[in-house]
MIDOSE-1310 file (N, C-alpha, C; in nm, 2 decimals, decimal comma, always signed):
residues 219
xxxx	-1,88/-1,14/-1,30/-1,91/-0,99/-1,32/-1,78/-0,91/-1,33; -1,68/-0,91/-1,23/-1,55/-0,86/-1,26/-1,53/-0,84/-1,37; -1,50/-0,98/-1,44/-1,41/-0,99/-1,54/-1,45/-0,93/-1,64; -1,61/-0,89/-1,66/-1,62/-0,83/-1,79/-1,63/-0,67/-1,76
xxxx	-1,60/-0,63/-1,66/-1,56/-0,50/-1,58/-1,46/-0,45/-1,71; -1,49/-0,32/-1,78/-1,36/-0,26/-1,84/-1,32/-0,18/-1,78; -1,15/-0,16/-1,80/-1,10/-0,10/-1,67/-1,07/+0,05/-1,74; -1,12/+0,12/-1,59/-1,09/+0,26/-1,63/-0,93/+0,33/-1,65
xxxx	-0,92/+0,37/-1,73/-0,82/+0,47/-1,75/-0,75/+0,51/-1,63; -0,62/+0,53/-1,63/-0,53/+0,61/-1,46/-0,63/+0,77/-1,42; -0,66/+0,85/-1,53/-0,66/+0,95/-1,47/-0,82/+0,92/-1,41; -0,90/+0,90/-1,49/-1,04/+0,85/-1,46/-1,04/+0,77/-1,33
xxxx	-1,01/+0,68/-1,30/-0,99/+0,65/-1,17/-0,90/+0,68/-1,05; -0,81/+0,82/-1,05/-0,75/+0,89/-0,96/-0,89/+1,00/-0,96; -0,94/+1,05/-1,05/-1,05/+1,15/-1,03/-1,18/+1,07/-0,95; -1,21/+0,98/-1,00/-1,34/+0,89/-0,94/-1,35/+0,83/-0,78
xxxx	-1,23/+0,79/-0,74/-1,18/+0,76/-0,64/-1,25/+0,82/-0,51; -1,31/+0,74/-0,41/-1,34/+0,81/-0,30/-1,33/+0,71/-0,17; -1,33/+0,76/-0,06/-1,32/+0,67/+0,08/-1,41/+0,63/+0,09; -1,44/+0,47/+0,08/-1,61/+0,41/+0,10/-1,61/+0,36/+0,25
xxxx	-1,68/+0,41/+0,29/-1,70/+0,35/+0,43/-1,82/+0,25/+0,47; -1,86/+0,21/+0,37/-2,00/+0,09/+0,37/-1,97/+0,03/+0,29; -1,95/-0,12/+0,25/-1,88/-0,22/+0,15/-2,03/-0,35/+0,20; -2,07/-0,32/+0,10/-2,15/-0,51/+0,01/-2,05/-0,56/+0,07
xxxx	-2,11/-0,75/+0,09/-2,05/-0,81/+0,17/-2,00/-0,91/+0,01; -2,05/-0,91/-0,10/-1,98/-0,96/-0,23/-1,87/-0,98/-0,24; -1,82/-1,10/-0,22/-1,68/-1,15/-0,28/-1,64/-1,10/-0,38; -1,51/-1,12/-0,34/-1,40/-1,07/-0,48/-1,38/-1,19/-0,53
xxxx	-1,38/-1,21/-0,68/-1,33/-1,34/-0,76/-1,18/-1,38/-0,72; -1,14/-1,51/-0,70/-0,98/-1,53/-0,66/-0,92/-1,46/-0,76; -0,98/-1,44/-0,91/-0,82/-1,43/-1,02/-0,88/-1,25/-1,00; -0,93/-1,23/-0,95/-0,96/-1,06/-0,92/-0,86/-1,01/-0,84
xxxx	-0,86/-1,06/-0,75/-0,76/-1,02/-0,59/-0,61/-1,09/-0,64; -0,66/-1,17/-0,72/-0,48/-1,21/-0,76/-0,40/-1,07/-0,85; -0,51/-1,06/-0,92/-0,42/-0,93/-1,04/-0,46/-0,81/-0,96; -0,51/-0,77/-0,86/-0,49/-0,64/-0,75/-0,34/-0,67/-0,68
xxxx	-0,32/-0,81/-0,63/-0,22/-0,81/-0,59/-0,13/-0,77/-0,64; -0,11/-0,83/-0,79/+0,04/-0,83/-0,87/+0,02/-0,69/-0,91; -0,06/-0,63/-0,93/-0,11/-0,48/-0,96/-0,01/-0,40/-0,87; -0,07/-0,43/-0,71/+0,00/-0,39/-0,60/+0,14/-0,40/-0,57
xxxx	+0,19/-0,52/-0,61/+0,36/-0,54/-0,61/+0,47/-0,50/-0,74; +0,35/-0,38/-0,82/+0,42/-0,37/-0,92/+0,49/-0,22/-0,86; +0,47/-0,18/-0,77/+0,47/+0,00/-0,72/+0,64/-0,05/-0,73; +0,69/+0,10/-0,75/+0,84/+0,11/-0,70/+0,86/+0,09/-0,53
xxxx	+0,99/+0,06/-0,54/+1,05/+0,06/-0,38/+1,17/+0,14/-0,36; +1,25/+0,21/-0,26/+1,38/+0,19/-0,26/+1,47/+0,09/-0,31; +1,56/+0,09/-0,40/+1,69/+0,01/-0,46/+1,54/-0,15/-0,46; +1,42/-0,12/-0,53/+1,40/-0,23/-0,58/+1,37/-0,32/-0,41
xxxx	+1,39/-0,27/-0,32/+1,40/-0,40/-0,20/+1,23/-0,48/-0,17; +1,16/-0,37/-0,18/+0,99/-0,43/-0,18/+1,01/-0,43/-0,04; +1,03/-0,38/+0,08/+1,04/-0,37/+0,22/+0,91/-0,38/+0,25; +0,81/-0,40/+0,18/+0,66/-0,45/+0,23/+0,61/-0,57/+0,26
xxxx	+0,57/-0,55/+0,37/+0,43/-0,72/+0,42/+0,37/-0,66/+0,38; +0,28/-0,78/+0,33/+0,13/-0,70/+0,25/+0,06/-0,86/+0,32; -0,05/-0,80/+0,41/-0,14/-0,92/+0,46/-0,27/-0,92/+0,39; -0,34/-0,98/+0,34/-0,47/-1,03/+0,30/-0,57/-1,13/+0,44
xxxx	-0,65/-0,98/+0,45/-0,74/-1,02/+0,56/-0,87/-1,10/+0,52; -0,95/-1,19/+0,52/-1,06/-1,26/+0,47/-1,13/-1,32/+0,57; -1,07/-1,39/+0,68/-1,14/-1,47/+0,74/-1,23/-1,44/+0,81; -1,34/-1,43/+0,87/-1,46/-1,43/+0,94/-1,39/-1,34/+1,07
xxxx	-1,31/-1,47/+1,17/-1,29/-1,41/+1,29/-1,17/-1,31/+1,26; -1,09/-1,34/+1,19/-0,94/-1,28/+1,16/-1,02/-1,12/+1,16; -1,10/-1,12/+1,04/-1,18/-0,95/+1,03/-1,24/-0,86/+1,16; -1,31/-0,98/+1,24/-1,36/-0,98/+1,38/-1,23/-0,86/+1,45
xxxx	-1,13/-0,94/+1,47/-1,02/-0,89/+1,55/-0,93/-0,79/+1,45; -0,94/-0,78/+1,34/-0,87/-0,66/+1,30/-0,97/-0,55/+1,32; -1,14/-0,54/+1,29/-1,18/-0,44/+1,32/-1,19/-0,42/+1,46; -1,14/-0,47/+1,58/-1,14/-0,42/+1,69/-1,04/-0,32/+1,72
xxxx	-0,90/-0,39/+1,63/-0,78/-0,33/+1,69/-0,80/-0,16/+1,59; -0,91/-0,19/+1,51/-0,95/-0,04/+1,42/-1,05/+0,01/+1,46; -1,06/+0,03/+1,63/-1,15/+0,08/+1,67/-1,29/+0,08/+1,62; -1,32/-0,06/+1,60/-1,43/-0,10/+1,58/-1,47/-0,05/+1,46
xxxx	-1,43/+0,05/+1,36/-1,50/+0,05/+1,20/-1,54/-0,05/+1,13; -1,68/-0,05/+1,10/-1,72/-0,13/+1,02/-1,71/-0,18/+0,88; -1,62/-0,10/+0,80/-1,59/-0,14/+0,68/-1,46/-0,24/+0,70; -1,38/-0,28/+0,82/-1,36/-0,37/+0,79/-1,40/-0,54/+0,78
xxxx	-1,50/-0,51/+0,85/-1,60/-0,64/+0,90/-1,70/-0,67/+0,72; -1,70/-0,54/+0,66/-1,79/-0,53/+0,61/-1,73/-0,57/+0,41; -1,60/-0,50/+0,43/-1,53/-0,58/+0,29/-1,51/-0,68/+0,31; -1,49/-0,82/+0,16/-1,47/-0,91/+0,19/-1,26/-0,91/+0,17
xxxx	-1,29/-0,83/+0,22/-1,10/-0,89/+0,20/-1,06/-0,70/+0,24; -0,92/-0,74/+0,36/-0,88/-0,61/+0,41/-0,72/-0,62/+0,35; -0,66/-0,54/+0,32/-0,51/-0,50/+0,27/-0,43/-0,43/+0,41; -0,36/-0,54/+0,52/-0,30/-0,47/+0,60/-0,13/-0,42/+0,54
xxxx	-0,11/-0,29/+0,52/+0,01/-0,27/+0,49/+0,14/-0,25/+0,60; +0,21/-0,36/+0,62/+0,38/-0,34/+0,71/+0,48/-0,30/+0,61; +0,57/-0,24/+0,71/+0,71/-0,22/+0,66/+0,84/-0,30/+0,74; +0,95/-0,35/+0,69/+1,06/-0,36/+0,77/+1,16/-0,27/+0,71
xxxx	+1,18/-0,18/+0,74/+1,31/-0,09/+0,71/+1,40/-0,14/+0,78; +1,44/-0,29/+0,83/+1,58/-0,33/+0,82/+1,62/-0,42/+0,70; +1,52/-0,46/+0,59/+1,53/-0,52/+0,47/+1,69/-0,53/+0,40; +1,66/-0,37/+0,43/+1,82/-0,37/+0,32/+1,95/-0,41/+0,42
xxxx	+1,94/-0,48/+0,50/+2,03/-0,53/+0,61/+2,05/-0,72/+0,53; +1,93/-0,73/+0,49/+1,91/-0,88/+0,47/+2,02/-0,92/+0,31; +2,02/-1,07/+0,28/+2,05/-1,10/+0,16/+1,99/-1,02/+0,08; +2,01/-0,95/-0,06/+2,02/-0,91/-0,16/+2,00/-0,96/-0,26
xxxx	+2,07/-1,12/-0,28/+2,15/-1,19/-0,37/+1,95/-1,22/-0,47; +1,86/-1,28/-0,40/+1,70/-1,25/-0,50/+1,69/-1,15/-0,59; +1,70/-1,04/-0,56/+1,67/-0,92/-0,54/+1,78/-0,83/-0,65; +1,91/-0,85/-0,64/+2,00/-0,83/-0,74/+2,00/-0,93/-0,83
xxxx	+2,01/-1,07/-0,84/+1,99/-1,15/-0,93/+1,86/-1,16/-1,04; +1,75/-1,14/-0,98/+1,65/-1,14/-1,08/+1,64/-0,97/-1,15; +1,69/-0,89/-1,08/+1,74/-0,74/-1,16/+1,83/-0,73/-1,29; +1,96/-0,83/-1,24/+2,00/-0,90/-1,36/+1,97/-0,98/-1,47
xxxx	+1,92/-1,04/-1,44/+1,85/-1,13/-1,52/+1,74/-1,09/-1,61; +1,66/-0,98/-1,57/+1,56/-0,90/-1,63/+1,66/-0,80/-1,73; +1,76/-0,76/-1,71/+1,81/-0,65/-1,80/+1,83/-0,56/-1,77; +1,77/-0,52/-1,63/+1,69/-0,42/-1,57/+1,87/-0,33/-1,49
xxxx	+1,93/-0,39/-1,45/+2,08/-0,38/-1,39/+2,19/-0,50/-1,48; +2,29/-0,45/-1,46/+2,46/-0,48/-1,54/+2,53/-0,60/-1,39; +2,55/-0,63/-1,44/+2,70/-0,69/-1,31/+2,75/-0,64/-1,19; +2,77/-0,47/-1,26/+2,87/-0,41/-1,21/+2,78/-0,32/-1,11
xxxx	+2,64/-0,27/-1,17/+2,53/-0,21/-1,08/+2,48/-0,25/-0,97; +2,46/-0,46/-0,98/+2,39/-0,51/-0,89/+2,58/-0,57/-0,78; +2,64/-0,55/-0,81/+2,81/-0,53/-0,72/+2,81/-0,43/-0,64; +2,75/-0,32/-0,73/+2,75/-0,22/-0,61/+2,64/-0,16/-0,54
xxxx	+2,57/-0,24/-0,57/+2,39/-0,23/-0,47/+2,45/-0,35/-0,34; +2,55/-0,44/-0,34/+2,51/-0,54/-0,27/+2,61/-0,42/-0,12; +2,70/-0,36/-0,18/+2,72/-0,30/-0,01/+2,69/-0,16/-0,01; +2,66/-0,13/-0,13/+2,61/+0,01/-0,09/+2,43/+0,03/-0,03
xxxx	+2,36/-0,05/-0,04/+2,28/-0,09/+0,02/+2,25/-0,08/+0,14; +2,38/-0,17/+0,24/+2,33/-0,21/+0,35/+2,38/-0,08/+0,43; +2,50/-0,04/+0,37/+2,60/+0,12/+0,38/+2,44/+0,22/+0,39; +2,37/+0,23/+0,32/+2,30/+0,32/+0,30/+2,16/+0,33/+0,41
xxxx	+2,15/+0,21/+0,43/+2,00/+0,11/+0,56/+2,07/+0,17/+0,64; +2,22/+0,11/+0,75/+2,28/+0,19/+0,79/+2,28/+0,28/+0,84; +2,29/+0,41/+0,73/+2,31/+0,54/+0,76/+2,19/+0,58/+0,81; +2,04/+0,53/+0,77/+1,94/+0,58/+0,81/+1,92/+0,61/+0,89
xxxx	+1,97/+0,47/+1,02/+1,95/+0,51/+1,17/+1,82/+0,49/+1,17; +1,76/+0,58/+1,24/+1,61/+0,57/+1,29/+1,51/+0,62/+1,19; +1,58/+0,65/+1,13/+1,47/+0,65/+0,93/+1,48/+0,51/+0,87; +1,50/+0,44/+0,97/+1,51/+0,35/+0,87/+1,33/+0,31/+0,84
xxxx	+1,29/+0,33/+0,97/+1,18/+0,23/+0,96/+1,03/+0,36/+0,86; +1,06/+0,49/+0,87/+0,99/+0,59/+0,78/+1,00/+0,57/+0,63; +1,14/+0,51/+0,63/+1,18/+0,50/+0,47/+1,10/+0,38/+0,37; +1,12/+0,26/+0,48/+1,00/+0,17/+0,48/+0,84/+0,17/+0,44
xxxx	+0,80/+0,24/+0,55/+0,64/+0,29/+0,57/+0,64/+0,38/+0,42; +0,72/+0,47/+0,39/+0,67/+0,55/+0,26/+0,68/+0,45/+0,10; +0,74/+0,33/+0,14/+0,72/+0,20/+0,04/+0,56/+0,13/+0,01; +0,58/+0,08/+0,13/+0,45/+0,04/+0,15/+0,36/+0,12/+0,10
xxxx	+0,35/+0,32/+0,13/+0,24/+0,36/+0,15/+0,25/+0,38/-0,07; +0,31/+0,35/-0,08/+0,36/+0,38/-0,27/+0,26/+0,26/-0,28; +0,29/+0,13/-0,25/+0,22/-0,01/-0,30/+0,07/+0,07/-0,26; +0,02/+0,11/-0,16/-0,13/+0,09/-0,14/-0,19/+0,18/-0,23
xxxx	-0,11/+0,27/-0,26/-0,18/+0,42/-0,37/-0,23/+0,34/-0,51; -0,06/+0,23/-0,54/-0,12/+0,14/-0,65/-0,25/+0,08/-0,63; -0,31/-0,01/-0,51/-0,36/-0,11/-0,44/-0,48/+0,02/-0,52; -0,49/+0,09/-0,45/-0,63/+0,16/-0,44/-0,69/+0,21/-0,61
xxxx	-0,58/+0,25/-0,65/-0,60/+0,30/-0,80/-0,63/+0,17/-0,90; -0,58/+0,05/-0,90/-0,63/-0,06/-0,97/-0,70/-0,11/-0,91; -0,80/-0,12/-0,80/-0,91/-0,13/-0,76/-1,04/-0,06/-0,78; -0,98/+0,08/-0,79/-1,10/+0,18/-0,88/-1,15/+0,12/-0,98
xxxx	-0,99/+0,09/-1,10/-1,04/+0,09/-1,24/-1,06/-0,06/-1,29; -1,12/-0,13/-1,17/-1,16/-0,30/-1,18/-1,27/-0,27/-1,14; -1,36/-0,20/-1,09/-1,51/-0,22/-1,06/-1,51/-0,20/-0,88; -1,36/-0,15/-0,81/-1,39/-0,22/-0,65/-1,39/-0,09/-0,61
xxxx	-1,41/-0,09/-0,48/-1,35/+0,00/-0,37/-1,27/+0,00/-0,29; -1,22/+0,11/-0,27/-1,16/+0,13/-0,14/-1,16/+0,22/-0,01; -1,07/+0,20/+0,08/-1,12/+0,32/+0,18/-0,94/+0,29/+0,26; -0,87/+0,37/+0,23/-0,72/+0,42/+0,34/-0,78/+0,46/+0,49
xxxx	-0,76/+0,38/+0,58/-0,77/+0,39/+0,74/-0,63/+0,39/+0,77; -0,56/+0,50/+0,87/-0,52/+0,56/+0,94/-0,60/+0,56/+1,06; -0,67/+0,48/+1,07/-0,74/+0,49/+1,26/-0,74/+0,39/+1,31; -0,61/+0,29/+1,36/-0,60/+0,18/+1,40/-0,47/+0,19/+1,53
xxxx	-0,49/+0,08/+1,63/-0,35/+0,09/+1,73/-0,28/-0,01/+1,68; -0,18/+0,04/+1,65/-0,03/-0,01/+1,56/-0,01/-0,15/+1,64; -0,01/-0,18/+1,78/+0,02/-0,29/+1,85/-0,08/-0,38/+1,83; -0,24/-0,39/+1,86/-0,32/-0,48/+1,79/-0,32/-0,53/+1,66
xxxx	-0,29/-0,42/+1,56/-0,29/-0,51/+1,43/-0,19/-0,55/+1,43; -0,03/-0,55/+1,47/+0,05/-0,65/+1,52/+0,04/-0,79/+1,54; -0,08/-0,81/+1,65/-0,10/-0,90/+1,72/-0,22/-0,95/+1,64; -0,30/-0,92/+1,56/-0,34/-0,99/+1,46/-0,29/-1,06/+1,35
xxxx	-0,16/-0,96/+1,28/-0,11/-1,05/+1,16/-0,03/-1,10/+1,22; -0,01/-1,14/+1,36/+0,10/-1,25/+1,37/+0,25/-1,20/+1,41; +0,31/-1,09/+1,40/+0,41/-0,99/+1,42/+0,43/-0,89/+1,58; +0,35/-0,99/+1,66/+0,34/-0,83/+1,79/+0,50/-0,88/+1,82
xxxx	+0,59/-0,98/+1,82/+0,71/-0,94/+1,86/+0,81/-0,94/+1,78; +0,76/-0,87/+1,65/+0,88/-0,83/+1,59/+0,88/-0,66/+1,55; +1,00/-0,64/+1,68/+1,03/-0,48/+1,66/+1,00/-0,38/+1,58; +1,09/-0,48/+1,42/+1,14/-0,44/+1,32/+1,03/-0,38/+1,19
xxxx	+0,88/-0,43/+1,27/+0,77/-0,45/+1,15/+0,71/-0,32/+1,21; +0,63/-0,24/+1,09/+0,54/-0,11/+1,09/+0,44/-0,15/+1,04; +0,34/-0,06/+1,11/+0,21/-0,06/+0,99/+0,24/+0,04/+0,94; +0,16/+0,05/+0,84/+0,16/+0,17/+0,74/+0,05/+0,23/+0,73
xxxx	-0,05/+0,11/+0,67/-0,21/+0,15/+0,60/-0,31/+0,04/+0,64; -0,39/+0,03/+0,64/-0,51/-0,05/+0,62/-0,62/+0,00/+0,51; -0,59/-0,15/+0,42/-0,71/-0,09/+0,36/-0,79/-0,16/+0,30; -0,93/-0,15/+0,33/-1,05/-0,23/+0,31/-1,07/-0,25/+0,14
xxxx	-1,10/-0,36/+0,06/-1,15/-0,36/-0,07/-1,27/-0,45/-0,06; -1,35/-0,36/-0,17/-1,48/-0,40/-0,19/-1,58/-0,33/-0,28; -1,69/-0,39/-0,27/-1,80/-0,35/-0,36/-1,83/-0,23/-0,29; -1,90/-0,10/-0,36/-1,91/+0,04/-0,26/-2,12/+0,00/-0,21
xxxx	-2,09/-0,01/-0,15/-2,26/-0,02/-0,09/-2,35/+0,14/-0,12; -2,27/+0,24/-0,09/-2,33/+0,34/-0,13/-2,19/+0,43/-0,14; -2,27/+0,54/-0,28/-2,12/+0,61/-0,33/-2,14/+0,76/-0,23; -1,99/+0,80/-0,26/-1,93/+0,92/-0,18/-1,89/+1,05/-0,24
xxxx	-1,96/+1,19/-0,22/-1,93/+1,26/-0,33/-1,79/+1,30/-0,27; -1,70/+1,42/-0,39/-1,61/+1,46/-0,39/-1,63/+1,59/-0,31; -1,54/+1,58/-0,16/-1,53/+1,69/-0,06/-1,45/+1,78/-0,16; -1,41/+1,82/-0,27/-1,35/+1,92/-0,28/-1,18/+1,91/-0,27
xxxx	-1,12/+2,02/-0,33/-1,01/+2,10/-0,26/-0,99/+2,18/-0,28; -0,88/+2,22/-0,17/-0,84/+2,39/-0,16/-0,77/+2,41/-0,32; -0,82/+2,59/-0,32/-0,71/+2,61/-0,41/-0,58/+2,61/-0,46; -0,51/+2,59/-0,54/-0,39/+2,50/-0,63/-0,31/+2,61/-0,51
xxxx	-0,30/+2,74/-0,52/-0,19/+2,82/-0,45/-0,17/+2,83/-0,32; -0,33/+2,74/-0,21/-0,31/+2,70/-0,09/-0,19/+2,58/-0,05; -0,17/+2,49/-0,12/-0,12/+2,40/-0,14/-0,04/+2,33/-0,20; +0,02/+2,44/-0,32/+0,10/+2,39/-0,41/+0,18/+2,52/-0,44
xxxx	+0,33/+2,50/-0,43/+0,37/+2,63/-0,49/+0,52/+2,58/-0,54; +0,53/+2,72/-0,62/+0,66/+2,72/-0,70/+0,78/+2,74/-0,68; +0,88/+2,66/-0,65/+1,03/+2,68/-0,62/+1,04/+2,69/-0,48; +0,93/+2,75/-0,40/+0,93/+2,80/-0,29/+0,81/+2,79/-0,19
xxxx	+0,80/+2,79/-0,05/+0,66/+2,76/-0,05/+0,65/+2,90/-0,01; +0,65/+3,00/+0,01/+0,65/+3,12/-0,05/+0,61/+3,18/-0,18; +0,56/+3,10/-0,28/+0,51/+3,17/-0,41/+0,43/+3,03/-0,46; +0,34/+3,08/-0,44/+0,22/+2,98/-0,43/+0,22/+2,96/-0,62
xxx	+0,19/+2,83/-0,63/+0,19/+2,80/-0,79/+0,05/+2,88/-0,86; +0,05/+2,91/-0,97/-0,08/+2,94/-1,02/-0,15/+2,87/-1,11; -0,04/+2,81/-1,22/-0,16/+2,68/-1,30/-0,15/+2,73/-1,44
């Protein structure tokens, strides 16, 4: 059934888009969840690093114990596959040499650009200090925007959860002792069991303004 899914257009599925909180228990096809994936790892990063763990939740019990550490919501029990998003914002501390070499090799950077990504880089992770690990989390949260928007316009749903304890889902994907790892997002994909209308928004000049936030935009 996926596959003969036509896929919606960007803007059509940033408009259509809503938080499902009740997911059919219908599987996703493997080559479905494979091209969400590469969908997902197509987002930008900082200097290209991809500072994201991206976990693929499926298992029976594994779902069991992620929806506990999510305060028991049931959409994640209830998709057949959850998208846990981490960050390491000490990435850019790590080898480079993957990461600058296939940049090269793509066309994408020169010799002399991926020379000077290799210490300006770590110079820059560095300087963040204790941003390091924010700078991270706003990577990740780039990949899940993708995650969610090529899942609209494939036939799926989704639903962004922000209501989970950072230390359980740790200890789910296997990470509770590593410092260095964030969550970012969780997010359920699936069939919508029942749809969600559009809450609205505020007006453009509540929330959006020009040069200043002082002079509210008008449109």
């Amino acid at each position: 059934m996926s596959s003969q899914v036509q896929p919606l257009d960007v803007p059509t599925a940033i408009l259509q888009r809503r938080s499902i909180k009740t997911f059919k228990t219908d599987p996703i096809s493997p080559e479905l969840l494979k091209q969400l994936v590469e969908l997902t790892i197509a987002a930008p990063s900082s200097f290209n690093l991809q500072d994201w763990r991206i976990i693929l939740i499926q298992d029976e019990a594994q779902k069991a114990a992620l929806a506990a550490a999510c305060w028991n919501q049931p959409q994640v029990v209830q998709a057949p596959v959850t998208f846990v998003f981490a960050a390491d914002g000490t990435d850019g501390l790590n080898d480079l040499t993957p990461i600058l070499k296939t940049g090269v090799e793509t066309g994408a950077w020169n010799e002399k650009t991926a020379e000077y990504f290799k210490s300006a880089v770590p110079q820059f992770t560095e300087g963040l200090a204790d941003k390091q690990r924010e700078y991270a989390v706003k990577d990740a949260m780039i990949a899940s925007t993708h995650l969610v928007l090529a899942a609209e316009s494939l036939g799926l749903s989704t639903c962004f959860m922000n209501g989970w304890m950072e230390d359980k889902v740790k200890e789910v994907i296997g990470a509770a002792d590593d410092p260095n790892l964030a969550i970012a997002v969780v997010v359920p994909v699936g069939y919508a069991a029942e749809p969600r209308l559009n809450p609205g928004r505020l007006p453009l000049g509540d929330r959006v303004f020009q040069e200043r936030v002082d002079t509210p935009y008008q449109g």
